[in-house]
DOTIFI-43165 format. One record per atom (N, C-alpha, C): x, y, z. Coordinates in steps of 0.2 Angstrom, whole numbers, padded with zeros to 4 digits, always signed. Example, Ala and Ser with C-alpha at 12.3 -4.5 7.8 and 13.67 -1.06 7.14 Angstrom:
<mivexs>
+0066-0028+0039+0062-0022+0039+0066-0016+0039+0064-0011+0035+0068-0005+0036+0064+0000+0039
</mivexs>
This chain:
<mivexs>
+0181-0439-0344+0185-0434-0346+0183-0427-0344+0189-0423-0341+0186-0415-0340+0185-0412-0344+0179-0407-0342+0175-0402-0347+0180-0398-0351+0178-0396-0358+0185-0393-0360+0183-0384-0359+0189-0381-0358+0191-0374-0357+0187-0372-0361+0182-0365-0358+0179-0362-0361+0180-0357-0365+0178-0355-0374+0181-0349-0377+0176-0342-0375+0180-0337-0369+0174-0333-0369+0175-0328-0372+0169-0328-0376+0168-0324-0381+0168-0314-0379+0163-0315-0375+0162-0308-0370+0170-0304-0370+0175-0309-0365+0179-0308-0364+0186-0303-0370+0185-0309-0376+0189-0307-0380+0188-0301-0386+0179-0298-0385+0175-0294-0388+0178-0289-0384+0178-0290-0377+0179-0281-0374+0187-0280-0376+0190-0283-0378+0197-0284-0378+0198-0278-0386+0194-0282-0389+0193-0279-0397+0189-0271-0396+0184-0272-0391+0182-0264-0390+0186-0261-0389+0192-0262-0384+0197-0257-0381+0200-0254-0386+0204-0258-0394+0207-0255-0396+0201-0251-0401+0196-0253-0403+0192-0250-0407+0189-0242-0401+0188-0243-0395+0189-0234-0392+0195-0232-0394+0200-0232-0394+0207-0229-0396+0207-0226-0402+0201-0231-0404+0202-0228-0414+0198-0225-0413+0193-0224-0411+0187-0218-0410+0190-0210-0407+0194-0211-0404+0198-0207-0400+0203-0201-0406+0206-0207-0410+0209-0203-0414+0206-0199-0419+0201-0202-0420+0196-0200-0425+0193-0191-0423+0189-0194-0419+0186-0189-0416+0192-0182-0415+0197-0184-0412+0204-0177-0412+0204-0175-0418+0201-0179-0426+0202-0176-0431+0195-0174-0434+0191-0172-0427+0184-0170-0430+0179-0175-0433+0181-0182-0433+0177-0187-0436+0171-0190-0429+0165-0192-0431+0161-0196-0428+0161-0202-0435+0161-0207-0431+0160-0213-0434+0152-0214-0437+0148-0214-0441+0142-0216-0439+0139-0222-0443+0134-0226-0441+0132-0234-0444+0125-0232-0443+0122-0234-0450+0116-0234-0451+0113-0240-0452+0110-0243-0446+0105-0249-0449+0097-0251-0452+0095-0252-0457+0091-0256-0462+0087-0262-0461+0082-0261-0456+0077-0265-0453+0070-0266-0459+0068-0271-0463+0062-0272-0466+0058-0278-0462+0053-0274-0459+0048-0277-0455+0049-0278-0450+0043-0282-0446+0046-0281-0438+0045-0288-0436+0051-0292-0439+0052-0298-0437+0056-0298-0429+0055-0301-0425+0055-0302-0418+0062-0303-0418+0064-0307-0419+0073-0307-0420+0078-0304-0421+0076-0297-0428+0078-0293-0429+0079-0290-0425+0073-0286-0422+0072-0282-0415+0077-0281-0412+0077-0287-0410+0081-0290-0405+0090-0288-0406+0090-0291-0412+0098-0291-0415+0100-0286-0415+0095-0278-0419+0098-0274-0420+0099-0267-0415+0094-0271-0412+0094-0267-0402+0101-0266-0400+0104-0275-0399+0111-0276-0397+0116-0273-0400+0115-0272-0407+0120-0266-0409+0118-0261-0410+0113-0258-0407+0113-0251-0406+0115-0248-0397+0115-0255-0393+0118-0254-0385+0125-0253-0388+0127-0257-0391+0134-0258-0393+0137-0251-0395+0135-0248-0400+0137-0242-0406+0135-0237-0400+0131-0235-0397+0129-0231-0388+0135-0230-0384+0138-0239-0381+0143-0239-0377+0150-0238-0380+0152-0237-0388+0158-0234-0391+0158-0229-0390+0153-0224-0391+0152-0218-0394+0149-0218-0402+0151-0221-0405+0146-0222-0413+0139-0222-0414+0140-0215-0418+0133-0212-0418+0129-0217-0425+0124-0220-0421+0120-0225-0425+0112-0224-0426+0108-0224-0432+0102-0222-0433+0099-0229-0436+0094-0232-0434+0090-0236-0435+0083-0234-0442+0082-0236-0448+0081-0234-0454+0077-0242-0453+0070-0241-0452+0064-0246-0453+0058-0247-0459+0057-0251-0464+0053-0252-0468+0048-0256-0467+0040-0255-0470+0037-0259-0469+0038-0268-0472+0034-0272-0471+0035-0279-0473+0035-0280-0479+0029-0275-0481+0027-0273-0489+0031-0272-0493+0036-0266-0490+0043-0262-0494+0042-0266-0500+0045-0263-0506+0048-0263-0512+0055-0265-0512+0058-0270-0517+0065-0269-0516+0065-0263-0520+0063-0260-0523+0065-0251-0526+0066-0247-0520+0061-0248-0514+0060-0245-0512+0065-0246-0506+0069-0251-0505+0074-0252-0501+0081-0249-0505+0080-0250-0513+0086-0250-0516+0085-0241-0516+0082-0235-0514+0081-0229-0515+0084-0227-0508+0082-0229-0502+0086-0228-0495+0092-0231-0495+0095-0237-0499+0104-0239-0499+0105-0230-0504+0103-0231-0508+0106-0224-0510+0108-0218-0507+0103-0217-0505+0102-0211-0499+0108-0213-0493+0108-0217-0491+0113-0218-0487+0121-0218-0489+0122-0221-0498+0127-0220-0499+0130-0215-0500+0125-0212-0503+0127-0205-0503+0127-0201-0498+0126-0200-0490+0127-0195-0485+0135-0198-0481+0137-0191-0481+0144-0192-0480+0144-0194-0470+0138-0193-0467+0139-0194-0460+0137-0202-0459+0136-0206-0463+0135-0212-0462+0143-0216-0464+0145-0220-0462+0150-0223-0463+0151-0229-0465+0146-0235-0461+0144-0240-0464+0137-0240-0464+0135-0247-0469+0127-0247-0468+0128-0256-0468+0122-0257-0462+0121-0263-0460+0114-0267-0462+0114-0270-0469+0105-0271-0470+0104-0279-0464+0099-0278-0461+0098-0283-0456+0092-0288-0460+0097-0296-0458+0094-0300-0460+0089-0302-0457+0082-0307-0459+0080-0311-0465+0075-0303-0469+0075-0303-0476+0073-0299-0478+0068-0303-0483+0063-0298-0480+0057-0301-0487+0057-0305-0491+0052-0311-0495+0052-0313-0499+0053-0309-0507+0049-0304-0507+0049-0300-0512+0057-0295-0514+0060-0296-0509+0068-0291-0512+0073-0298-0510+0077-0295-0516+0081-0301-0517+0087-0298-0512+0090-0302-0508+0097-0300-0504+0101-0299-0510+0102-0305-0515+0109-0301-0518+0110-0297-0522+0106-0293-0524+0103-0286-0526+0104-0280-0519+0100-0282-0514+0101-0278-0510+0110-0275-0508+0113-0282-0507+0120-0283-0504+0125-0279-0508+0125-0279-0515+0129-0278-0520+0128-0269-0522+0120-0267-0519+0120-0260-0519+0123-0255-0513+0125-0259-0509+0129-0256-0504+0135-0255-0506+0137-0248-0506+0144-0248-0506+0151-0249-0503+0154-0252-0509+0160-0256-0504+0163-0253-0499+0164-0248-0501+0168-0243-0493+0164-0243-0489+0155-0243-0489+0152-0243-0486+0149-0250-0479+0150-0256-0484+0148-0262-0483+0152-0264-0476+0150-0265-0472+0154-0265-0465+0152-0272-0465+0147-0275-0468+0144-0284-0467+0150-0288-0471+0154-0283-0476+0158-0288-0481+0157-0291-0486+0148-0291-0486+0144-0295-0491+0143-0291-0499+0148-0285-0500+0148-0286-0507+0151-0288-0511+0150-0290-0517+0154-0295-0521+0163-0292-0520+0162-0285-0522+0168-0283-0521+0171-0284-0517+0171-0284-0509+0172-0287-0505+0172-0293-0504+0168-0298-0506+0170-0306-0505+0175-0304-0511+0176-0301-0516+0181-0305-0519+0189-0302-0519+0188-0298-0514+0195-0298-0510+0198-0301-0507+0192-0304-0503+0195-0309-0498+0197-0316-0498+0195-0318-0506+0196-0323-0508+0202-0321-0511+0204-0317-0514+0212-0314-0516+0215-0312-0511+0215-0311-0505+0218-0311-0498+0222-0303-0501+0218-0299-0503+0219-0291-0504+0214-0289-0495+0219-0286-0492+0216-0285-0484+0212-0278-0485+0212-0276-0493+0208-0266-0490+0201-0270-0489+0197-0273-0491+0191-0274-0490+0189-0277-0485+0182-0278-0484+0180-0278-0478+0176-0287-0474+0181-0289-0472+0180-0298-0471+0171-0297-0466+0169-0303-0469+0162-0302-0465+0162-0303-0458+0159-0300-0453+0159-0300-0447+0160-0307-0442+0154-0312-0444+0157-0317-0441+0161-0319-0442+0164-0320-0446+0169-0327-0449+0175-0324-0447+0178-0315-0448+0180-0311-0443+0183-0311-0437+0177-0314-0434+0176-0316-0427+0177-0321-0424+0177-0327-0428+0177-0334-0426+0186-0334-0426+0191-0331-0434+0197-0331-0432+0201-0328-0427+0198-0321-0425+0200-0315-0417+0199-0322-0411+0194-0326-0410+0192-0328-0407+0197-0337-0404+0197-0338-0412+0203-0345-0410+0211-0341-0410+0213-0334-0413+0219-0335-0411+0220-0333-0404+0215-0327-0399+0215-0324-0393+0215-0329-0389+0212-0337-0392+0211-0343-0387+0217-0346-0387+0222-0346-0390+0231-0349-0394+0228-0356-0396+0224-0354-0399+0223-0362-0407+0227-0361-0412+0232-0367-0413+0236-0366-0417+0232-0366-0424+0230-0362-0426+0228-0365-0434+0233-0366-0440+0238-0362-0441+0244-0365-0446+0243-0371-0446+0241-0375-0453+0244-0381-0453+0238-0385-0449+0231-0381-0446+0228-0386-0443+0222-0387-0450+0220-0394-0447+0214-0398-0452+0208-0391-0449+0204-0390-0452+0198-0386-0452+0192-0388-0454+0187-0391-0449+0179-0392-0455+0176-0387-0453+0174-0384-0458+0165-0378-0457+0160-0383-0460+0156-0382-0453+0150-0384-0456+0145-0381-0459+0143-0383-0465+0138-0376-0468+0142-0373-0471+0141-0371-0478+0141-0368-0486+0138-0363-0487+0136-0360-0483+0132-0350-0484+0138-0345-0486+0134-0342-0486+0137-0335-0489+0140-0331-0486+0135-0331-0479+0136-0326-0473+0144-0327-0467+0143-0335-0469+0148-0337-0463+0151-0345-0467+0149-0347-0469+0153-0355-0470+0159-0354-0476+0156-0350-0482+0161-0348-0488+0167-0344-0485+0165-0337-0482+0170-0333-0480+0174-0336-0475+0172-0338-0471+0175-0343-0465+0180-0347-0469+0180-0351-0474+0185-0356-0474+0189-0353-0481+0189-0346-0485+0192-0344-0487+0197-0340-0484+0194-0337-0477+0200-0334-0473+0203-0337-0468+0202-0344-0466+0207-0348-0464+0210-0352-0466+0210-0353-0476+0214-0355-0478+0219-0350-0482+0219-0345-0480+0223-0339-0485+0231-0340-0480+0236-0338-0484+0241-0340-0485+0244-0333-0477+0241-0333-0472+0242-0326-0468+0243-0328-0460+0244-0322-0457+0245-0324-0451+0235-0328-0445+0238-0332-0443+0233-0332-0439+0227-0336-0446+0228-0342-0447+0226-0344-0457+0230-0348-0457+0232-0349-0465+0235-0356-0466+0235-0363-0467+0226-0364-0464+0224-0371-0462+0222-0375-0470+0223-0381-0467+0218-0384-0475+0211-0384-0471+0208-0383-0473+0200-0383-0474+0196-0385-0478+0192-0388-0474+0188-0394-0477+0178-0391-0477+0177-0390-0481+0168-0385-0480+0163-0393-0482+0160-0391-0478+0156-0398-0477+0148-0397-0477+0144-0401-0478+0138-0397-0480+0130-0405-0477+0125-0402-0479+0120-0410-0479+0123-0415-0485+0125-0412-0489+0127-0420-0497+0133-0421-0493+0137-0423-0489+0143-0422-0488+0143-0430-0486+0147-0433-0491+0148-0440-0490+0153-0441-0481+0150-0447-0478+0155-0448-0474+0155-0442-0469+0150-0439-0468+0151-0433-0463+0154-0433-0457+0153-0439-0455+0155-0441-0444+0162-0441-0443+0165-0447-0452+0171-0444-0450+0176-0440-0453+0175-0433-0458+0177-0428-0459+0175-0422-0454+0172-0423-0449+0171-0419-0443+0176-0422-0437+0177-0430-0435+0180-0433-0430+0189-0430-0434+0190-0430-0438+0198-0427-0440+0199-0423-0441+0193-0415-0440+0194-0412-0439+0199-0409-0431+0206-0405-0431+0208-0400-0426+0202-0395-0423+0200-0390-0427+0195-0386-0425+0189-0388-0431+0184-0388-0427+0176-0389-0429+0174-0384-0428+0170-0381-0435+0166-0376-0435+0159-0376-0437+0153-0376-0433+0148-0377-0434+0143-0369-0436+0141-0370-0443+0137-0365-0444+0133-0367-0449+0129-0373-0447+0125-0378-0451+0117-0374-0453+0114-0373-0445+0109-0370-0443+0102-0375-0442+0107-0379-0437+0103-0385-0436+0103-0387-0429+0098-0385-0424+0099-0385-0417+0103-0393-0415+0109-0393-0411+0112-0398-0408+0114-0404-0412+0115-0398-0420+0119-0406-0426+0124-0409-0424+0129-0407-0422+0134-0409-0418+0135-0412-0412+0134-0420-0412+0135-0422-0405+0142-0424-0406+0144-0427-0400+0149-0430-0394+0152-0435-0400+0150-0439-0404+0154-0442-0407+0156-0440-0414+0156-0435-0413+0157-0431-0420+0163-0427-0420+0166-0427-0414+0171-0423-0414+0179-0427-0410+0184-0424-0412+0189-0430-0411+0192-0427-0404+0194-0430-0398+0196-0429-0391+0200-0423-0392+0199-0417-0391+0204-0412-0389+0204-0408-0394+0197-0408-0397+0198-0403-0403+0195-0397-0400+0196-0389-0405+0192-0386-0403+0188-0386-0406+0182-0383-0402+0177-0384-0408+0169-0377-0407+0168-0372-0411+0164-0366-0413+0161-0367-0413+0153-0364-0412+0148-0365-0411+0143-0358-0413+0142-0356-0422+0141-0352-0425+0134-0352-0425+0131-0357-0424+0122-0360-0422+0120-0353-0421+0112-0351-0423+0108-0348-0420+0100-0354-0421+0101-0355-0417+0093-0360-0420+0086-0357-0412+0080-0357-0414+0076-0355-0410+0072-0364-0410+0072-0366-0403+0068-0368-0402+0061-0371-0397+0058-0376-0395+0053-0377-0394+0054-0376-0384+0052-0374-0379+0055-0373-0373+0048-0372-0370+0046-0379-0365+0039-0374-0363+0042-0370-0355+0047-0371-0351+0046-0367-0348+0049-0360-0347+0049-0358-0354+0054-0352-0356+0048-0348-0356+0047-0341-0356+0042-0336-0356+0038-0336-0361+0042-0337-0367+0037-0335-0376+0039-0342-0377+0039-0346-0373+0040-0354-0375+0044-0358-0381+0051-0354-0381+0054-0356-0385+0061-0352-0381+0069-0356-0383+0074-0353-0382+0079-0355-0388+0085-0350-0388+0087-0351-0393+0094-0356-0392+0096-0361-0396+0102-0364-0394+0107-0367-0402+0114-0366-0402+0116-0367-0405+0116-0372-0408+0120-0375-0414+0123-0381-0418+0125-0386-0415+0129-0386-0410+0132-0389-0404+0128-0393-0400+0127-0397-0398+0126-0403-0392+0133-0400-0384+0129-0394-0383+0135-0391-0379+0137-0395-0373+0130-0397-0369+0134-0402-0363+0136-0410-0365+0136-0411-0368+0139-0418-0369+0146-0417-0375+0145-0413-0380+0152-0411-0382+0159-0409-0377+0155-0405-0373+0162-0400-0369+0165-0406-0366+0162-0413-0363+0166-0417-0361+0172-0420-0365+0172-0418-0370+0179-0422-0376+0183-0417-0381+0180-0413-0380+0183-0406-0386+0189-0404-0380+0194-0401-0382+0198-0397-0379+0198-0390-0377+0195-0385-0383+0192-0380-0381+0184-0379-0386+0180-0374-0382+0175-0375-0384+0173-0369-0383+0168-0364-0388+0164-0359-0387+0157-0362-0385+0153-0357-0377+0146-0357-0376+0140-0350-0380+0135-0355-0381+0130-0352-0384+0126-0351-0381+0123-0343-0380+0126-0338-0380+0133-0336-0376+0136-0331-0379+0143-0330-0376+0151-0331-0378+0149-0335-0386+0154-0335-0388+0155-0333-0396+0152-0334-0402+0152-0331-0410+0149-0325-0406+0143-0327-0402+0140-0318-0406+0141-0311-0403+0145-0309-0398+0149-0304-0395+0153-0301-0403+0159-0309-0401+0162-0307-0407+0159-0302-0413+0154-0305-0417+0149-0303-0422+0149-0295-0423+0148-0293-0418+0145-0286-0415+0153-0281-0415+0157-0285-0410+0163-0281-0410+0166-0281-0416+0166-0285-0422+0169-0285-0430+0167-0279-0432+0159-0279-0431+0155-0273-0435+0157-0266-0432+0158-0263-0428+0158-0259-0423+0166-0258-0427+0171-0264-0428+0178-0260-0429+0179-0260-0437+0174-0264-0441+0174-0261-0448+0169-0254-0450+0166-0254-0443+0162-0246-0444+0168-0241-0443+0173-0240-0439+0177-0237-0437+0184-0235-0441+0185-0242-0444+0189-0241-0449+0187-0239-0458+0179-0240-0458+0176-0235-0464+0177-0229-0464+0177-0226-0455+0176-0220-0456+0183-0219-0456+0189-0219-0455+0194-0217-0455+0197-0219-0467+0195-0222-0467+0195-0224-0474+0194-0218-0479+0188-0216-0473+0181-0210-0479+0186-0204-0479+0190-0203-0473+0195-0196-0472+0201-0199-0472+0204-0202-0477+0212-0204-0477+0215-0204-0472+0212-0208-0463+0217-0207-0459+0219-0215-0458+0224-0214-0455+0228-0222-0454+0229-0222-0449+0223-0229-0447+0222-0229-0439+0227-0235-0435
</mivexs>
């Protein structure tokens, strides 16, 4: 069977940048800079990494972005006094806490003191719980975001299509199969959230239309797990063991890429297809915070 068509992510990211410079454009005619602040605790390697990539990002729009770093030690008080500080200053527009955070502060404390107008992640309660009532003023979380820009930009039909999410998280599997079974354009699917107790898993993924993998389990998804011609995500971040990689380790998705792409229809590669998206979500719920913060209607 031919390799299936590639979802390029990069590609459909710059597409969302365009209109997102357009909205900076209008903004700034009306004396607004957009600005994002991110919330780094400790110097986890990864982090670095992640919050580097959005700050090239928020560089090449023009969004003026400032990096706010804790030690490991931090306090949640002591995080919970910098969210305030930030909600309170009117030149910030959103605020991005970057994950995994200490053992000692709890995220869902963290998460719920971000303010909603503020929260560009989407991870406040108030916000999830808009988006379960498919009230659009709030702010849908980045990936999950991302994953539907990304299947409609590819012409996947999802109306009507079967959907399995892999993975029950907060960040991407919950939000993920509430906004693609809402009653909307580009939505509509039944969806099916599936998890490790999940009876029968091989084949509630084989009848899946689109497969969405956000398990967090390098290459869970092989080749027969997926039904010929489906499309199939690949939300995977997994690190791991590579001796001839530099720091002896590389990262690779949930997906079994090269052996899946022979039967799937279409298929996102890892890197290059969820996590552009990711970044371009953040970047246009930063932009529209800031038009929100000045009643303008972008």
């Amino acid at each position: 069977m031919a390799a299936a068509n590639l979802i390029d992510g990069r590609a459909i990211a710059d597409k969302v940048h365009e209109e997102t410079r357009r909205q900076i454009a209008v903004l700034k005619e009306n004396g607004i800079q957009p600005g994002l602040a991110f919330v780094r605790v400790g110097e986890d390697s990864a982090s670095k990494v992640y919050v580097g990539m959005k700050e090239r990002a928020c560089a090449n729009l023009q969004i003026q972005s400032r990096t706010h770093v804790l030690p490991d030690e931090a306090s949640e008080k002591e995080l919970l006094q910098l969210i305030l500080r930030l909600n309170a200053d009117p030149g910030v527009h959103g605020i991005l806490i970057q994950a995994p955070l200490p053992k000692q502060i709890r995220g869902s404390a963290i998460y719920a003191a971000v303010s909603p107008g503020k929260d560009v992640d989407g991870f406040h309660p108030v916000n999830m719980g808009k988006l379960l009532l498919g009230d659009t003023s709030g702010f849908v979380p980045c990936t999950p975001a991302g994953v539907q820009i990304l299947l409609a930009h590819s012409g996947t039909l999802i109306d009507g299509a079967n959907v399995v999410v892999l993975g029950r998280g907060n960040i991407v599997g919950k939000p993920l199969a509430a906004l693609l079974g809402q009653k909307a354009p580009h939505a509509n699917a039944t969806v099916t959230l599936c998890h490790s107790g999940t009876r029968n898993l091989v084949e509630h993924c084989r009848a899946a239309d689109i497969l969405i993998a956000a398990i967090g389990s390098p290459h869970f998804v092989k080749r027969d797990m997926v039904k010929p011609g489906a499309v199939v995500i690949d939300v995977g971040v997994n690190r791991v063991e590579n001796s001839t990689a530099e720091n002896g380790s590389k990262l690779v998705g949930d997906v079994d890429f090269d052996a899946v792409q022979t039967v799937a229809g279409k298929i996102t590669p890892n890197p290059g297809g969820v996590g552009p998206m990711t970044i371009a979500m953040l970047l246009r719920n930063t932009v529209r915070a800031a038009a929100d913060a000045h009643g303008i209607q972008l």
